[in-house]
C-alpha positions as CSV (number, residue, x, y, z in Angstrom):
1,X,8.4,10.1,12.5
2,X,6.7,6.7,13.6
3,X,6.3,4.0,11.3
4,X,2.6,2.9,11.0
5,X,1.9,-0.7,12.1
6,X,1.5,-3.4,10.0
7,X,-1.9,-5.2,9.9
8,X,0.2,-8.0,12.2
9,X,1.4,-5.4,14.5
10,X,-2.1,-3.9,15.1
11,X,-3.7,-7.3,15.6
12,X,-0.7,-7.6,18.7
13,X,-1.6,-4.3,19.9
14,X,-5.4,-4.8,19.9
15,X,-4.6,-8.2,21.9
16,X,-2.8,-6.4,24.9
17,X,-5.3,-3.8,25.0
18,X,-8.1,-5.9,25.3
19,X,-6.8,-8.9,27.4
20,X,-5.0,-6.1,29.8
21,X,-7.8,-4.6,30.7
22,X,-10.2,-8.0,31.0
23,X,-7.2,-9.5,33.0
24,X,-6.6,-9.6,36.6
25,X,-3.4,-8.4,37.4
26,X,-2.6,-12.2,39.1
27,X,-4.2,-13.8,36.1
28,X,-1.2,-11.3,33.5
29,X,1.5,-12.9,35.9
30,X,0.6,-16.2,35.7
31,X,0.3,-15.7,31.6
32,X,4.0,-14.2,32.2
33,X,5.1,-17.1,34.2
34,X,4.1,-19.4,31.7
35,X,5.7,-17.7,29.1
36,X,9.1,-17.6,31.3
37,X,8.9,-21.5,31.8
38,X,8.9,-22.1,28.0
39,X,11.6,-19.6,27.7
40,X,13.9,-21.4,29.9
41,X,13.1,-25.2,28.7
42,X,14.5,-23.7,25.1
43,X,17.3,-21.7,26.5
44,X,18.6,-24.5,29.1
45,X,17.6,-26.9,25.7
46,X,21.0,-25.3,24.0
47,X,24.3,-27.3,24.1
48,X,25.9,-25.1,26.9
49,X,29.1,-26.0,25.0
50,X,27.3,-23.5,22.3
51,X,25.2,-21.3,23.9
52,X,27.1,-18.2,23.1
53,X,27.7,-19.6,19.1
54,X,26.0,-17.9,16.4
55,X,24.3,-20.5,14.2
56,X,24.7,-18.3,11.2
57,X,26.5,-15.0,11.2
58,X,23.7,-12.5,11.2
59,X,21.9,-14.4,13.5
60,X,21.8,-14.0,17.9
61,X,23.8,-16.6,19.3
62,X,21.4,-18.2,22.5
63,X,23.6,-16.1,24.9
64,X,22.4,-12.6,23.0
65,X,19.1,-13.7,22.8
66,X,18.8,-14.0,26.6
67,X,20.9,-10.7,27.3
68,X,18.3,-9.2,24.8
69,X,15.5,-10.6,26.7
70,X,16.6,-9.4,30.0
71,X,18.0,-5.5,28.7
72,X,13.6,-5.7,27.8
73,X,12.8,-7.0,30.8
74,X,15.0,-4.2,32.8
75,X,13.3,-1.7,30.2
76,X,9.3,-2.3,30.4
77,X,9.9,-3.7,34.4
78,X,11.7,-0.7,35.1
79,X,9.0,1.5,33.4
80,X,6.3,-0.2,35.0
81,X,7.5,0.3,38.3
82,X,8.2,3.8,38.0
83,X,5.0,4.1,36.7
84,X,3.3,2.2,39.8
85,X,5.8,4.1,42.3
86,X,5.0,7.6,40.2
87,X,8.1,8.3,39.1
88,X,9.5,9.4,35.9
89,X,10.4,7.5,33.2
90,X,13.8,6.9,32.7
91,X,15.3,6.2,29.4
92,X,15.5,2.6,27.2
93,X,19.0,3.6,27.7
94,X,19.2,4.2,31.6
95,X,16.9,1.3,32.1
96,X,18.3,-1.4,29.7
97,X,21.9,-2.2,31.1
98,X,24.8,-1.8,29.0
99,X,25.7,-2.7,25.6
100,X,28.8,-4.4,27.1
101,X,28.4,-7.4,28.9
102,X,30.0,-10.6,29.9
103,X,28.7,-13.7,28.2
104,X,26.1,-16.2,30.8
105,X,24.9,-19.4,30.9
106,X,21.4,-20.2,29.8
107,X,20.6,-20.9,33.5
108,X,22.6,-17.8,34.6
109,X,19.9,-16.1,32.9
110,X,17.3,-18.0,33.1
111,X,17.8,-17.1,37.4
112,X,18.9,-13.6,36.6
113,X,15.3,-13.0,34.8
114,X,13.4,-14.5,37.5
115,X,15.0,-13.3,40.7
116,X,13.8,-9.7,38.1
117,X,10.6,-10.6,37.6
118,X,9.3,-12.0,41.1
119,X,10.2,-8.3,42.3
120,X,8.6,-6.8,39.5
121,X,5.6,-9.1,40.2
122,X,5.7,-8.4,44.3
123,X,5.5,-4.2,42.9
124,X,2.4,-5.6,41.0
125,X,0.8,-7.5,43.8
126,X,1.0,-4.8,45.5
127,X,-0.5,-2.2,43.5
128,X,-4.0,-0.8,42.4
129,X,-5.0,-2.9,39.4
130,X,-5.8,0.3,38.0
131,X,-3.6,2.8,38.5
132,X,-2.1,5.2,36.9
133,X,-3.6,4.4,33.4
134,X,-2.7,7.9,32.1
135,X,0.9,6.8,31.8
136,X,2.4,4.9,29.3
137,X,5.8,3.0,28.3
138,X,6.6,3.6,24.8
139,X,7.2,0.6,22.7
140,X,9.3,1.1,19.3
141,X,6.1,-1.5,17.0
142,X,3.1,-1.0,19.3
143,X,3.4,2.7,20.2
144,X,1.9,3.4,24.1
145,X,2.2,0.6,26.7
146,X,-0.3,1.1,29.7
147,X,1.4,-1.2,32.5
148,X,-0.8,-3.8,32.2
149,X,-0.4,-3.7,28.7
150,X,4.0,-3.9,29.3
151,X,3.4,-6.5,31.9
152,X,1.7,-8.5,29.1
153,X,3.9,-7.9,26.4
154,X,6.4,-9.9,28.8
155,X,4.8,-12.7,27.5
156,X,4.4,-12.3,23.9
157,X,8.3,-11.7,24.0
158,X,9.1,-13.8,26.0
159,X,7.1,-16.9,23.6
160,X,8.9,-15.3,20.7
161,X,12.6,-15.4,21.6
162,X,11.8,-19.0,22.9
163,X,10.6,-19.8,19.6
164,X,13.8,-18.0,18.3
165,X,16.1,-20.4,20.8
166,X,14.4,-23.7,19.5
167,X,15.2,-22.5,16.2
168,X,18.7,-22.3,17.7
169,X,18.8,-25.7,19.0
170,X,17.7,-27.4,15.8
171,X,20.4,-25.4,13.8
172,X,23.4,-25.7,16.0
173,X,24.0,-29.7,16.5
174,X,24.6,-30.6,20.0
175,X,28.0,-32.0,20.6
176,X,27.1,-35.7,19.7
177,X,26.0,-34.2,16.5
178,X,22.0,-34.5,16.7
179,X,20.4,-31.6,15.9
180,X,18.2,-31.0,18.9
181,X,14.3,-31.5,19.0
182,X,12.1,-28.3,18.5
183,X,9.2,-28.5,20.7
């Protein structure tokens, strides 16, 4: 049974919808890039000496925020692709990596996420800007993604998590002992 969206949720789900179909695909990846440049400036912002520290213990060390960032990036790129390329959907499972992983650096993900998303953009480039909108990518808050509306969502998650690692930085001092700026 699906949980119905919060007033918050439906205002997110209203924006992709209507800014999808009024964008240009070019105009969604630039929006995307954006969002990835911000992401990066507060991940590579993190003491490396404590990227992968927890600044409380039910909170994502900067490490687990990226690996989550990039299991979602594997998950809607891969389904947008398949979608472009009319394949089937594969599972979150099948497309979001393993649970088990090795611990990065900010910039190992930072590099991992774009080397990702410059082919997921090429795959965009390259296809009809309106294609295939009978198929959707299922999103666990905002229900049916058209592509354009997954390629979009990029950005608002990207945004959040990088508001998520400046939260980071200003909890976990750096190793002088300042607590880092948040932007």
């Amino acid at each position: 049974m699906t949980t119905p969206m919060t007033d918050e949720q439906r205002r997110i789900k209203s924006y992709l919808t209507a800014q999808a179909a009024k964008l240009e695909p070019a105009a969604i990846i630039a929006k995307v890039r954006d969002a990835m440049a911000e992401l990066e400036a507060a991940a590579v912002a993190l003491p490396s000496s404590r990227f992968t520290e927890r600044p409380a213990p039910d909170e994502w060390s900067g490490d687990e925020v990226m690996a989550h960032v990039a299991s979602s990036d594997a998950y809607f790129g891969g389904g947008i692709v398949s979608i472009l390329d009319d394949r089937p959907l594969s599972t979150r499972e099948e497309r979001g990596g393993s649970a088990e992983r090795a611990a990065r650096s900010a910039d190992e993900w930072c590099g991992a996420l774009a080397r990702d998303r410059e082919a997921l953009f090429d795959r965009v480039r390259a296809a009809s800007p309106d294609g295939r909108p009978d198929r959707t990518i299922e999103h666990g808050m905002f229900g049916p993604l058209t592509w354009r509306e997954a390629l979009l969502f990029l950005r608002l998650h990207d945004l959040d998590h990088a508001g998520q690692l400046r939260q980071i930085a200003t909890a976990l001092p750096s190793a002088t002992g300042n607590a880092l700026p948040s932007a």
